[in-house]
N, C-alpha and C positions, 0 to 999 in steps of 0.2 A: 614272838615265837611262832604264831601261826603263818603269821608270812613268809619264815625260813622254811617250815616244814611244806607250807603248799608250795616253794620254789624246789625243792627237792626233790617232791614231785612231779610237777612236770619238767621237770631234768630227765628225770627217768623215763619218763613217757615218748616226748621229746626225740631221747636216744634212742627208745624203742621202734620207735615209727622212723628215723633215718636210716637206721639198720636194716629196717625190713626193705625201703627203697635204696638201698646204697649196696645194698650182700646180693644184688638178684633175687629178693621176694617177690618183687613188682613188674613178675614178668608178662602178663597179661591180665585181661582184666576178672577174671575166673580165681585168680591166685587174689589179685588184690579182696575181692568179695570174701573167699573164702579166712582169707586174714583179717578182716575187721567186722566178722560175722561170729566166730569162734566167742564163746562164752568168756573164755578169759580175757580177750581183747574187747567187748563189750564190759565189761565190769570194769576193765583202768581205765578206759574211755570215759566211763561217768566217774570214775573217784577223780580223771583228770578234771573234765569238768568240774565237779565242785570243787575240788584245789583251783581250779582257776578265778571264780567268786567268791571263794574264800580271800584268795591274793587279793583282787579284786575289790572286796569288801574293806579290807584292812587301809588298803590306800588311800581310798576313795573318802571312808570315815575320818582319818588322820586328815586330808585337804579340808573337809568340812567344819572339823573342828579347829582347823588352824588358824583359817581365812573365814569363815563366817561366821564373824560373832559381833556381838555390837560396838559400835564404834572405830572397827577396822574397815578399811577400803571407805568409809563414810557411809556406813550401813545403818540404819535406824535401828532405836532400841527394841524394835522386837526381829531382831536377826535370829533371837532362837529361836522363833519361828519359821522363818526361810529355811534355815538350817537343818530343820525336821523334818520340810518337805522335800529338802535336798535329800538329805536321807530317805524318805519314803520314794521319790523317784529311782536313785540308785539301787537301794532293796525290789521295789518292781521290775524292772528292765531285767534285774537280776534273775530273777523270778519264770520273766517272760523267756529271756535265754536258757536256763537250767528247764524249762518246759519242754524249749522247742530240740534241745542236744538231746532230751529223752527219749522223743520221737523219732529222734534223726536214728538215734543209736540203738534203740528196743525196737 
């Protein structure tokens, strides 16, 4: 469910930002600033991004838990361990990019 709903979102987002470059919003570079500086375009900007580690998230967990477990691929039996740290990698990366969008976009 969460992965339908963060794909809906950036559908919408997505279409919002083609619009603006596809209708003449993106006539110079004063209009583009003033369009992704606007409070409201700053706020879908971070619910995109977290729909995007959300999608993100759900994927990445489901490969994990598909493929690393033990005795698949010829994996020893503590793969649920790998598996954890696979996970805690994916969870930081996540982490370090939802940091770095807040900066970019605050």
């Amino acid at each position: 469910m969460l992965q339908r709903l963060t794909a809906v979102i950036l559908t919408v987002y997505t279409l919002l930002v083609l619009s603006f470059f596809l209708f003449g919003g993106a006539t110079d570079y004063e209009s583009f600033i003033a369009f992704f500086s606007h409070p409201a375009m700053k706020a879908g900007s971070s619910i995109a991004v977290l729909a995007t580690i959300g999608h993100s998230w759900v994927g990445l967990w489901t490969i994990g838990t598909d493929y690393i477990q033990p005795g698949h691929w010829g994996l020893p039996s503590y793969a649920d361990k790998i598996r954890l740290g696979y996970q805690f990698g994916c969870l930081t990366i996540m982490g370090v990019y939802f940091a770095a969008a807040m900066i970019a976009i605050w």
